[in-house]
N, C-alpha and C positions, 0 to 999 in steps of 0.2 A: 706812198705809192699811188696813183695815179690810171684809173679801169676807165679804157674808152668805154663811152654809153653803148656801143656795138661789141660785144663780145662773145666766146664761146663757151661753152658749159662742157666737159668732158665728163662722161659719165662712166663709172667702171661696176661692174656684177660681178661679183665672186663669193666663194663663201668663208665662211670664218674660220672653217681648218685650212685656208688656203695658207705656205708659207712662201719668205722668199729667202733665204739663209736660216737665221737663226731665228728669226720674227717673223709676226702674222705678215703676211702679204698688205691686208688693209695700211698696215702702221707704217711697213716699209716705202708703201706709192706716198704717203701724207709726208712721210720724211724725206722720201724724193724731193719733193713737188715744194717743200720748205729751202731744202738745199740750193734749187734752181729759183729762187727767188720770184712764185709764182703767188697770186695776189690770194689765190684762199681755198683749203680744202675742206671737206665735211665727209664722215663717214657715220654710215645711218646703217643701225641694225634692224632687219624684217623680222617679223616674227613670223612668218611661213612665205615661202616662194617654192616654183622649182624652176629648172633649165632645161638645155637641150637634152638632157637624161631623162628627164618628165620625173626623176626622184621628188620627192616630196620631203621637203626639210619644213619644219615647226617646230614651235614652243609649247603645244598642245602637251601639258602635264602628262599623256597617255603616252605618247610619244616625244618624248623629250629628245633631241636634235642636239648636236653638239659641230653641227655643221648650219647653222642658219645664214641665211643672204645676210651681204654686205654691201652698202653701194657707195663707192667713193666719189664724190663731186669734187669736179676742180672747174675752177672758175678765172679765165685771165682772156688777154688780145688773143687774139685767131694764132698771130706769130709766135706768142710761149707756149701756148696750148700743140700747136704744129710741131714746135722745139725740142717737148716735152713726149712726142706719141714714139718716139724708136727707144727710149729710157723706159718707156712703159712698156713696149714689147719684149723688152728682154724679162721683165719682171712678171711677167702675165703671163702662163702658160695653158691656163683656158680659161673662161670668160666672156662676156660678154661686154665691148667696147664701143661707146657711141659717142657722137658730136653732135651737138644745136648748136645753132648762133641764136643769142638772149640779148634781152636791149638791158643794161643796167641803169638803173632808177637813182639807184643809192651806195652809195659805197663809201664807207670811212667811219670814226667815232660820232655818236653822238651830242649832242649840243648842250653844253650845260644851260641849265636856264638863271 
């Protein structure tokens, strides 16, 4: 596959008890985002964040969270990233939802030497 050097970053906030059926929310958009044949997802866990609640989630051993940030990255053209934002609204029911446009450097396997 094939990432113009202009592309968009879709970025998703949620947190980790978020679900969307029977699975996490997070695994659900990555398995979206697979099925639409979009060039690459990453979900990264926080170990403290808060939201529009100002709640305060951490991994601080004193308070142990069982709801910590989740941030899902997707990465493809403006047009899958666009293709892909009504598929994400049905799955998002609160959240934090944002767009860049990234230049891509590199993208693909590396080179054996």
């Amino acid at each position: 596959m094939n990432l113009p050097e202009s592309a968009m970053l879709l970025r998703i906030h949620i947190g980790e008890s978020d679900r969307y059926g029977d699975r996490p929310l997070y695994e659900a958009i990555v398995l979206k985002a697979r099925e639409q044949q979009m060039a690459g997802a990453t979900v990264l866990r926080g170990p403290m964040g808060f939201g529009r609640s100002s709640r305060l989630h951490t991994a601080k051993i004193l308070r142990l969270s069982e709801d910590l940030p989740i941030v899902v990255e997707l990465i493809d053209s403006e047009e899958s990233i666009r293709r892909f934002l009504p598929l994400l609204q049905d799955m998002v029911g609160s959240g934090l939802v944002t767009l860049e446009k990234v230049q891509v450097i590199s993208y693909g396997d590396a080179q054996q030497p």
